[in-house]
MARROKE-847855 format. One record per residue: x, y, z of N, C-alpha, C, CB in turn. Coordinates in steps of 0.2 Angstrom, whole numbers, plus 2048, in hexadecimal, padded with zeros to 3 digits. Glycine has a CB too. Example, Ala and Ser with C-alpha at 12.3 -4.5 7.8 and 13.67 -1.06 7.14 Angstrom:
2
8427E482783E7EA8278427F08278397EA82D
8407F58238447FB8248408008278467FD81D
This chain:
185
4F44BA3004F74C02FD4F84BF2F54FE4C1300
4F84C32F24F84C42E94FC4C82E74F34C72E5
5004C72E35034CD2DE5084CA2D95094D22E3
50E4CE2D85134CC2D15174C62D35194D32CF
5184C32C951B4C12CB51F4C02C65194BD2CE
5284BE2C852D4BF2C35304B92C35304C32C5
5364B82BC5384B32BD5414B32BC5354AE2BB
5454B12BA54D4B12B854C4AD2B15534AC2BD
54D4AF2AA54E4AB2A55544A82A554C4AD29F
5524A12A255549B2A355849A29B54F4962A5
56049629B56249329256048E29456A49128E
55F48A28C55F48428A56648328855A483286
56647C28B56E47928956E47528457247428E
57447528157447027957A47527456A470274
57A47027057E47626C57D47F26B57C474266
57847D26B57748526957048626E575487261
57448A27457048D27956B49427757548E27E
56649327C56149927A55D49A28155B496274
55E49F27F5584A32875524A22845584AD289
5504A128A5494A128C5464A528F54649D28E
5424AA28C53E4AE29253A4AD29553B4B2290
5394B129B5344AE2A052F4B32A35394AB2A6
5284B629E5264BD2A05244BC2A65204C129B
5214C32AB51F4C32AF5184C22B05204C62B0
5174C02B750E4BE2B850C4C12BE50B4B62BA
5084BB2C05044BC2C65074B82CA4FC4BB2C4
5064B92D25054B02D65024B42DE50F4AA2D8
5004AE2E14FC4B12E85024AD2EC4F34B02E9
5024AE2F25024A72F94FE4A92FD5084A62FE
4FF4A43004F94A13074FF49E30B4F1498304
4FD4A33115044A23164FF4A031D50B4AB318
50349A32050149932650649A32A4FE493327
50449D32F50B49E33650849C33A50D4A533A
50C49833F50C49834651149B34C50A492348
51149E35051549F3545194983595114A4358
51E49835952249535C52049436452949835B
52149A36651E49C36F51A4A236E52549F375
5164A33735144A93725194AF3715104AA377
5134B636E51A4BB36C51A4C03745184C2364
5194BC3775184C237E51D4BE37F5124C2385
5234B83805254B738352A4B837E5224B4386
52B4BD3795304C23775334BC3725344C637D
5304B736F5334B136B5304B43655314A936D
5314B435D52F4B63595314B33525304BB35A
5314AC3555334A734F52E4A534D5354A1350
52A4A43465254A034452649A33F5204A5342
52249534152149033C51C49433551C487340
52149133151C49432A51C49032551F49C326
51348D32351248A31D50E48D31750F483320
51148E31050F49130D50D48C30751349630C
50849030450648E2FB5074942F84FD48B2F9
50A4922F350B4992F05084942E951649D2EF
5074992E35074982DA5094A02D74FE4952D7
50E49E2D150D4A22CE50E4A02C65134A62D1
5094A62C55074A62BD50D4A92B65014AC2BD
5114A32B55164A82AF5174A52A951E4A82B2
5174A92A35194A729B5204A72995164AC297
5224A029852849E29652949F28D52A497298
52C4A228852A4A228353149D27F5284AA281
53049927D53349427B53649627352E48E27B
53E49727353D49826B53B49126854449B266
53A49126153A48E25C53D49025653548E25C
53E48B25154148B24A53E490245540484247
53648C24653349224153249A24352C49023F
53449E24A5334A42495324A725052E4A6246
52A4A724F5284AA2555264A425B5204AF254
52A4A726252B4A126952549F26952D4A4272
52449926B52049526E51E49627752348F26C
51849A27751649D27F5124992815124A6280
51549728851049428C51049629150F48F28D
50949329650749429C50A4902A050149529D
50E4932A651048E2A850E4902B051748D2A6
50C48C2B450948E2BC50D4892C24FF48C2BC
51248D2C551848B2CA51348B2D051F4922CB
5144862D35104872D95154822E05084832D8
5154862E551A4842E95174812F051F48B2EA
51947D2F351747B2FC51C4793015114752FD
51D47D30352348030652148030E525488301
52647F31352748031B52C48131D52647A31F
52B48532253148832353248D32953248B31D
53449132A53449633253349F32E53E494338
5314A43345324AC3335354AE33A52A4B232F
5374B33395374B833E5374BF33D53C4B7341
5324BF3425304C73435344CC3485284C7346
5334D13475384D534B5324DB34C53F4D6347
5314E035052B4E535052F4EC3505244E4356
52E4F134D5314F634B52D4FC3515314F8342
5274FC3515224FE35551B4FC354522502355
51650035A50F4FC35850D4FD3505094FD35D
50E4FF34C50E5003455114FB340510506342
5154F934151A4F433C51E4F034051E4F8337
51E4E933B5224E333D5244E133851F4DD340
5294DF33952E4DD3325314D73335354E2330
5304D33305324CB32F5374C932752A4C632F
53A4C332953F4C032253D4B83255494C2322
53D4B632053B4AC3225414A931D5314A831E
5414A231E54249E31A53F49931A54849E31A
53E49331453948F31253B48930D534492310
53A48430E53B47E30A53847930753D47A30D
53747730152F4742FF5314712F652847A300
52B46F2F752D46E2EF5284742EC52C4632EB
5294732E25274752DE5244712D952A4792DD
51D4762D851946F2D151A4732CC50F46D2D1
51E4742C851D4752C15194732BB5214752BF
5154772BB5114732B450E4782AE50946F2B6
50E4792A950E47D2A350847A29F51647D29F
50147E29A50047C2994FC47729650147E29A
50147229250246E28E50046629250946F28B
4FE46529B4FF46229F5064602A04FB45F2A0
50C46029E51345E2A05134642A751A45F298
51745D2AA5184612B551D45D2B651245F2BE
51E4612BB5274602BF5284632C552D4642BB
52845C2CB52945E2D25324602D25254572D7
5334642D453A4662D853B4682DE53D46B2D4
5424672E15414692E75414722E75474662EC
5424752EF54347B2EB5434802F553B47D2E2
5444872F15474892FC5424922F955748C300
5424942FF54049A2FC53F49F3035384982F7
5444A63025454AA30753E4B030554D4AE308
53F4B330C5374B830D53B4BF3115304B1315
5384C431053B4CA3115344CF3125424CB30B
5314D031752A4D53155284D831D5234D0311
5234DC31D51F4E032251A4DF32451E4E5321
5164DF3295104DE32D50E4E63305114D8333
5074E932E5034EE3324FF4ED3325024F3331
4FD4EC33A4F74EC33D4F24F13394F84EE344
4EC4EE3384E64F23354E24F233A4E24F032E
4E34EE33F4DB4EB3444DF4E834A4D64E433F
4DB4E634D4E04E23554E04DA3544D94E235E
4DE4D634C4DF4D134B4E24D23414D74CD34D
4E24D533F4E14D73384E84DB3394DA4DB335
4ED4DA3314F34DD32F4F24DE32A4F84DA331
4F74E33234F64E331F5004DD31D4F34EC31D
5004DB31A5054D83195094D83125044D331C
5104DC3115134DD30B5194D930B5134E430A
51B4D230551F4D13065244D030051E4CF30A
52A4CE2FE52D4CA2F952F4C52FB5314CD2F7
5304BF2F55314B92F95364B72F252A4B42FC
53A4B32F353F4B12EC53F4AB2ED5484B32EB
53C4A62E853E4A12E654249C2E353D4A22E6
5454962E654B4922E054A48D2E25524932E1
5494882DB5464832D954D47F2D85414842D4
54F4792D85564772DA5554712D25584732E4
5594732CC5584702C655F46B2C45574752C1
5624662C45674632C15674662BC56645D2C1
5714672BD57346C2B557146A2B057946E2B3
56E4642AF56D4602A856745E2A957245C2A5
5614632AA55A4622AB5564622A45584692B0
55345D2A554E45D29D54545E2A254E452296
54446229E53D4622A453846329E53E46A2AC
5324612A152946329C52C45E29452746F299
52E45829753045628F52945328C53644F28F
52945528652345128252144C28052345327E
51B44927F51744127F51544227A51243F284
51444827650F44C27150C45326F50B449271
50845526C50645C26D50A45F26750745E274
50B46626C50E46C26851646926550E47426E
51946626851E46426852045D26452046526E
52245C26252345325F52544F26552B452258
52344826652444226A52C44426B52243A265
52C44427453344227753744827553543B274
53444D27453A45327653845627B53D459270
53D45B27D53C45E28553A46528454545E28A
53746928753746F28653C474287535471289
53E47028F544474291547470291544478297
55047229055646E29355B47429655B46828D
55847429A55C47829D5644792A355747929F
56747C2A056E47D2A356E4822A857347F29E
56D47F2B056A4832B556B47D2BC5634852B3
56D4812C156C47F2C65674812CD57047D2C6
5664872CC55F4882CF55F48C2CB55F48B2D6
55548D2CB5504952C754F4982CB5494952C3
54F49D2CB54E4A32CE5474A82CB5544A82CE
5434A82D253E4AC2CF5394B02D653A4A72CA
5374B62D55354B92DB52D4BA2DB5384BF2DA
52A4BC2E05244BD2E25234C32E55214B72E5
5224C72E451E4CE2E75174CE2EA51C4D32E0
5144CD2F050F4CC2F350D4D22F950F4C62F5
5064D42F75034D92FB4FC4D42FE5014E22F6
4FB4D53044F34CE3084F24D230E4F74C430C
4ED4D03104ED4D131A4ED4CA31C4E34D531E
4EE4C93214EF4C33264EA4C632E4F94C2328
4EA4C13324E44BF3364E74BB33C4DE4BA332
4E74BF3414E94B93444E54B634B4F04BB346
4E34B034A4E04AE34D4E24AD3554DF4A934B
């Protein structure tokens, strides 16, 4: 699945606090399900392992003017469960929840594994007797110590040993808008 993708902007802590923006992108997932029991036998739990990435520009201020933009690419692997519920033979409507970490890396190669949870709220329509079209939203939160220094610097754009971010936060928040078909074997 592919589509939008959003995020919550984030302060930097310190004397003097500053937003950061966080434009919108892209990101896809790759969901695997399995069914708990079969669904004939009216169970409709599923194990669900996902990969997700999403594409987002954090623009950093700086002293001299204009922010400092980078790329930054969130990628998540995450397990977890859904449940489907069927409205009729046309539509099924599921919500999940999921657990996993996140790879943050922007870039400059500075990364940053964090833990992180992520709920699921979307639809399934049959196109075919194996084939669905599948629409969904999914929210993500990456779990940050309130006195998080994260993508600190070794060199580069940035002088030796400062951080990009310091951020004053305890979870980020950020969403994913996905449209896919699924298959079910």
């Amino acid at each position: 699945m592919g589509g939008y993708a959003s995020a919550s902007n984030v302060s930097t802590r310190g004397e003097e606090s500053q937003r950061i923006n966080i434009d919108d992108g892209s990101g896809y997932t790759l969901a695997f399900n399995r069914f708990q029991k079969s669904p004939e036998q009216n169970v409709n739990l599923q194990y669900e392992l996902i990969v997700a990435q999403n594409d987002l520009t954090p623009e950093l201020p700086q002293e001299s003017g204009a922010p400092l933009e980078l790329d930054l690419t969130v990628t998540h692997l995450h397990i977890g469960g859904l449940y489907e519920w069927q409205h009729n033979a046309h539509l099924t409507s599921y919500f999940g929840g999921t657990l996993g970490l996140t790879h943050m890396e922007v870039d400059t190669g500075d990364s940053e594994i964090d833990p992180s949870i992520a709920f699921s709220l979307g639809i399934k329509v049959p196109i075919g007797e194996r084939w669905m079209a599948r629409f969904e939203g999914r929210l993500y939160g990456v779990m940050w110590d309130t006195d998080s220094q994260i993508f600190c610097s070794t060199g580069g754009e940035l002088e030796s040993g400062i951080c990009r971010f310091r951020i004053d936060a305890d979870m980020w928040w950020h969403q994913q808008l996905n449209a896919g078909v699924s298959f079910k074997f």
